[in-house]
C-alpha positions in Angstrom: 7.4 8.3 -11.3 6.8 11.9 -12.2 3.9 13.0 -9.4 1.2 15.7 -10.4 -0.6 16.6 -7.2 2.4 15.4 -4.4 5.9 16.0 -4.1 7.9 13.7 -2.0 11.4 13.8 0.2 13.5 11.9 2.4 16.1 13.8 4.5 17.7 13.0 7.9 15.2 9.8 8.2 12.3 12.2 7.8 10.2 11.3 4.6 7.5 13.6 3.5 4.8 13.7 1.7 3.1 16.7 0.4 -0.2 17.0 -1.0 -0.3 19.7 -3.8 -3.7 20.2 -5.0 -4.4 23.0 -3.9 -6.5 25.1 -2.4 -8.2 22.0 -1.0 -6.5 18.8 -1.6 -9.9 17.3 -3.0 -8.8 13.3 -3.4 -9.4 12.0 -6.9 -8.0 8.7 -8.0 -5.2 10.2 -9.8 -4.1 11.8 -7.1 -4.9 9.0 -4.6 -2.7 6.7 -6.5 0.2 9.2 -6.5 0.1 8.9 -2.7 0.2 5.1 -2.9 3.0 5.0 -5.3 4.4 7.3 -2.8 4.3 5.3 0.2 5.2 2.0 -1.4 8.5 3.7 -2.0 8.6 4.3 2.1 8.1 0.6 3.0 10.8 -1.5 4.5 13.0 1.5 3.8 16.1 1.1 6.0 16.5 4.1 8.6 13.6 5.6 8.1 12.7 7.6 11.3 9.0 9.1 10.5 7.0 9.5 7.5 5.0 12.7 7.2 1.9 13.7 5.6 1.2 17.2 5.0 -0.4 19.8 2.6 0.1 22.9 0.8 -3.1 25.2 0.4 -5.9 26.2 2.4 -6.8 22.8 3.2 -5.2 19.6 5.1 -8.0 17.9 2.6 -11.6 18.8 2.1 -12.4 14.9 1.1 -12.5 12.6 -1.9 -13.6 13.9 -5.0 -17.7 13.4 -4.8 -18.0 12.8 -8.7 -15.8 10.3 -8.5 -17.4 8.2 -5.8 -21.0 7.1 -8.5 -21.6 4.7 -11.2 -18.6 3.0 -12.6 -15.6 4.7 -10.6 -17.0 3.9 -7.4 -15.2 0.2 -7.2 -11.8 1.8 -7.8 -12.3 4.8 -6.1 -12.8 2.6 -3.0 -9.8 0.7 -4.0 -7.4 3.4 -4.6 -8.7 5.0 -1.6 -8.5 1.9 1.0 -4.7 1.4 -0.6 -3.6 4.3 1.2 -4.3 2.9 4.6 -3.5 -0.5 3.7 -0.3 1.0 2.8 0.4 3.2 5.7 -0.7 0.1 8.1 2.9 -1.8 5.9 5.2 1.4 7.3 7.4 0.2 9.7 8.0 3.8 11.2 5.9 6.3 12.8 3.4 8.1 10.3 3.0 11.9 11.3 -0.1 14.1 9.9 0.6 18.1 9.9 -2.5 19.8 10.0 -3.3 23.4 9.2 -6.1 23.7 7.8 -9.6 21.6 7.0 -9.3 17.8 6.9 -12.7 16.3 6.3 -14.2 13.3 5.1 -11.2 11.3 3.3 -8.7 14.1 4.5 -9.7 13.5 8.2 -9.5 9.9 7.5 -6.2 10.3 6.3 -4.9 12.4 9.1 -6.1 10.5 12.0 -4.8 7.7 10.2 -1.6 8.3 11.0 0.0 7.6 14.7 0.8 11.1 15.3 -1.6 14.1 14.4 -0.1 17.5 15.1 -3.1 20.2 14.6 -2.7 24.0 14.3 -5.1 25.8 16.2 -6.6 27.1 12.7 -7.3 23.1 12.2 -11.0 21.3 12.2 -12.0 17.9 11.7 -14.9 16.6 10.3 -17.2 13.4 8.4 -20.1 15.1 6.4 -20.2 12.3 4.5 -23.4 10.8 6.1 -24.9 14.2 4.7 -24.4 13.1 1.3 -26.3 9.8 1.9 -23.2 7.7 2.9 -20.9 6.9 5.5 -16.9 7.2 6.3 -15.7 3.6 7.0 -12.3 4.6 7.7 -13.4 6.6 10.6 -16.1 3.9 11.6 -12.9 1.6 12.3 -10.6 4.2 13.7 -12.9 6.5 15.5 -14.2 4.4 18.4 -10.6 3.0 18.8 -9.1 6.5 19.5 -12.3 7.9 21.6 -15.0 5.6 22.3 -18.1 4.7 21.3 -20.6 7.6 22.3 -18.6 10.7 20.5 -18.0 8.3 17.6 -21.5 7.4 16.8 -22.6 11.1 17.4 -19.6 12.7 14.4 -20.2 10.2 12.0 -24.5 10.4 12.8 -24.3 14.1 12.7 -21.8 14.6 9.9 -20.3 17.3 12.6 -17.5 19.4 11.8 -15.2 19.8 15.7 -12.3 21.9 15.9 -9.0 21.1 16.9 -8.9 22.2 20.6 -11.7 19.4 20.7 -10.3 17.0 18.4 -7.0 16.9 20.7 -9.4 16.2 24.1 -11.3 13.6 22.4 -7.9 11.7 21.3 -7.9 12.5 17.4 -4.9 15.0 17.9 -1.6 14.7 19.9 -0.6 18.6 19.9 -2.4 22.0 19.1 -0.2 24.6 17.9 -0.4 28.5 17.0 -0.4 29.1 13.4 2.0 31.2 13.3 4.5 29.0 15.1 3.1 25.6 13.8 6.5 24.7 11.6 8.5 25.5 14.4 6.8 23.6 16.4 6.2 20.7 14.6 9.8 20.4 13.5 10.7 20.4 16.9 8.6 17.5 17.1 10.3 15.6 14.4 13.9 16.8 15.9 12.7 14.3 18.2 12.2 11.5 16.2 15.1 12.4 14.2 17.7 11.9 17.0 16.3 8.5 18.3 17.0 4.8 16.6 14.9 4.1 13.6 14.6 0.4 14.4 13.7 1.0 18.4 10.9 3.0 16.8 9.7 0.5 14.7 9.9 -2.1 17.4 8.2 0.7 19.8 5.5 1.3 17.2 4.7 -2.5 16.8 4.5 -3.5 20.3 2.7 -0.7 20.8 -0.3 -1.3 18.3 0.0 -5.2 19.3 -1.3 -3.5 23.0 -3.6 -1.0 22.0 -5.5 -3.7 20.3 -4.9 -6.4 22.8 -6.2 -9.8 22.2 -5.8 -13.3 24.1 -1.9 -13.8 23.7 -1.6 -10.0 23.4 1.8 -10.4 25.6 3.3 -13.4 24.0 3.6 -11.4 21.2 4.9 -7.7 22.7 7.5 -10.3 24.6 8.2 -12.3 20.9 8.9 -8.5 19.4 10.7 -7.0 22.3 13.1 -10.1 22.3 13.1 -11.4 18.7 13.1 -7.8 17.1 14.0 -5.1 19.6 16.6 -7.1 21.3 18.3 -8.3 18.4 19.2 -4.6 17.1 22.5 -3.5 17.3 20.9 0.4 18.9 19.4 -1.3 21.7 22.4 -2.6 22.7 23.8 0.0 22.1 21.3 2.0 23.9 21.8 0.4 27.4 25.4 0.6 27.1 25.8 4.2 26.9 23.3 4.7 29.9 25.3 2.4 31.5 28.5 4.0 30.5 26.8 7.8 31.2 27.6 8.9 27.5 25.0 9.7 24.7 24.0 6.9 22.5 25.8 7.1 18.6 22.7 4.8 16.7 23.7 3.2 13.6 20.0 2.2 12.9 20.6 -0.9 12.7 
């Protein structure tokens, strides 16, 4: 598929995905289902280390496009819209957000969306829509998960716009970075990622959502992952032999 408004990558286990509607990334359904063609491509794909989101332009994303959110596009506006965390919740690997600028309304959804958020300190964060007579239901899911109740009520009440030095102390963001050095930064980040196995993240990454939202049996199933998934790879062997041996790891993400 030929994209408009995103261009997309895969290199060293690092896929990305670049919104390119700039200067503000407004979400319409064009674009929306550009980004959902985009990650279907992602899932189940063998070796795949991270998948980043970021933007070109001024803004992370200001939102979805208002005009196309009345009368008969509503429905698949929703749709389209939903599909995109429906289809980030299918990838296996760690999602990454990279944000520089504005992400608000859908953009903030998207971006806290993902399991890692990595914020310049130009960033903010915001849900206005309640300003506009409705209300963010990705945030109402994800926002008292990541910082309670109180602060959740009052951003999505208020329609608040926070900043990112907040955003990372109230959970929403993992790391704050100076503009100038944000790339650097963030690819040191990904360096990360890059070196480690791609199926002992995936493992790491399920066990560690079956946790966070723990339910009767929550262990059973962190101990049916760990040992039916995790322990069945050939890098986790692999893994504890080499510490065991006092050499570096060689992964063959498998």
């Amino acid at each position: 598929m030929e994209y408009k408004h995103i261009a997309v990558s895969e290199a060293g286990g690092i896929g990305t995905v670049v919104l390119k509607r700039a200067p503000l990334n407004v979400l319409n359904i064009e674009m929306m289902k550009e980004i959902n063609h985009a990650l279907d491509g992602f899932k189940g794909k063998a070796g795949l280390k991270a998948l980043v989101i970021s933007a070109e332009g001024k803004a992370f994303s200001a939102g979805v496009d208002v005009g196309e959110h009345t009368g008969a596009m509503a429905k698949e506006m929703i749709e389209v819209f939903h599909g995109m965390f429906r289809r980030l919740d299918a990838i296996e690997a760690p999602t990454v957000a990279l944000v520089k600028g504005a992400a608000l309304g859908g953009g903030c959804e998207l971006a806290i969306y993902c399991d890692l958020v990595l914020a310049s300190d130009k960033a903010k964060f915001g849900q206005p829509e309640i300003q506009v007579g409705v209300f963010p239901p990705i945030a109402a899911l994800e926002f008292p998960r990541l910082m309670g109740l109180k602060k959740s009520l009052e951003l999505i009440l208020l329609g608040d716009t926070i900043l990112a030095g907040e955003a990372k102390a109230l959970g929403l963001v993992n790391q704050v970075y100076p503009i100038d050095t944000f790339d650097a930064e963030a690819g040191k980040l990904l360096d990360k990622l890059r070196a480690l196995s791609a199926p002992v993240l995936k493992f790491a990454k399920k066990a560690t959502l079956a946790g966070a939202f723990s339910k009767p049996g929550a262990l059973e199933d962190i101990e049916k992952i760990y040992m039916d998934g995790l322990m069945r790879t050939e890098d986790a062997n692999e893994g504890l032999k080499a510490f065991l041996e006092k050499r570096q790891p060689v992964w063959k993400d498998k």
